[in-house]
C-alpha positions in Angstrom: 0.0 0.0 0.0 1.4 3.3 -1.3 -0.1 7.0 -1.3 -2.5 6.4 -4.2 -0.3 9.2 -6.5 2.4 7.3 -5.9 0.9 3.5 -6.4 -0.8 5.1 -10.0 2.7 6.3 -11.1 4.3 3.3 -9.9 1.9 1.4 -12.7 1.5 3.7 -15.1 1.7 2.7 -18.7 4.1 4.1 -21.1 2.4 6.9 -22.4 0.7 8.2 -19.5 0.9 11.6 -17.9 2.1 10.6 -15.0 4.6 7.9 -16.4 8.2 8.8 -15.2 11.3 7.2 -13.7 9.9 5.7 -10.7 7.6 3.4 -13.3 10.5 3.1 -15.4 12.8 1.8 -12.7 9.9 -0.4 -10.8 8.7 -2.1 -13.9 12.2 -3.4 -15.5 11.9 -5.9 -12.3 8.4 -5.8 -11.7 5.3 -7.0 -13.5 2.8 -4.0 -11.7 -0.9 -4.2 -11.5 -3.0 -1.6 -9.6 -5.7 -3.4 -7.5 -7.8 -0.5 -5.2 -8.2 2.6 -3.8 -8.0 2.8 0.6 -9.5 6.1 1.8 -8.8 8.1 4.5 -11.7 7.2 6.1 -10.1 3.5 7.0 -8.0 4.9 9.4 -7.8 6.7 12.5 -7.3 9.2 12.4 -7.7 10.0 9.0 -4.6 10.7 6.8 -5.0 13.5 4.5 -4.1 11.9 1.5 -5.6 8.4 -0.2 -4.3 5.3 -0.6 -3.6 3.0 -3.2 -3.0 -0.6 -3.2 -0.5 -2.2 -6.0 0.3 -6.2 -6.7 4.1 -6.3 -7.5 4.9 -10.1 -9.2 8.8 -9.9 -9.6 9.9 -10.5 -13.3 11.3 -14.1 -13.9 14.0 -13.0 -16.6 14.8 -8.8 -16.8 16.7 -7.0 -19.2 20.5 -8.0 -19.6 21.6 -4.5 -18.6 25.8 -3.7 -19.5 25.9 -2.4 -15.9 22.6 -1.7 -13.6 24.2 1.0 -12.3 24.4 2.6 -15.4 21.0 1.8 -16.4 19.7 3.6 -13.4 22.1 6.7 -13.8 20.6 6.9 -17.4 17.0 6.4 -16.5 17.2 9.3 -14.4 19.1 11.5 -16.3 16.8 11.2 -18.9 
């Protein structure tokens, strides 16, 4: 469970507005699927900000990267 702006970014589609590096990152090792929405009203007391539920199902094979490192330092350079 993530703050729901961050679980939707997290697995966002290529494409989306609100695709970035955090779904770039999280999806070369993560198949993501968004499951539901927890409001504030499920806790007490009540956060001021939503939640968001996400099913992460780690990838069997990922990309053969030259260096991970370097993968990541590109990723967020770009």
């Amino acid at each position: 469970m993530f703050q729901k702006e961050v679980a939707q970014r997290a697995a966002s589609k290529e494409g989306s507005k609100v695709y970035g590096v955090l779904s770039v990152l999280m999806q070369a090792y993560y198949d993501i699927e968004y499951l539901f929405d927890v409001g504030n009203e499920c806790f007490d007391p009540p956060p001021k900000v939503q939640s968001g539920v996400i099913r992460l199902k780690r990838k069997a094979a990922t990309v053969n990267y030259k260096s991970e490192r370097a993968f990541w330092v590109l990723v967020k350079k770009l």
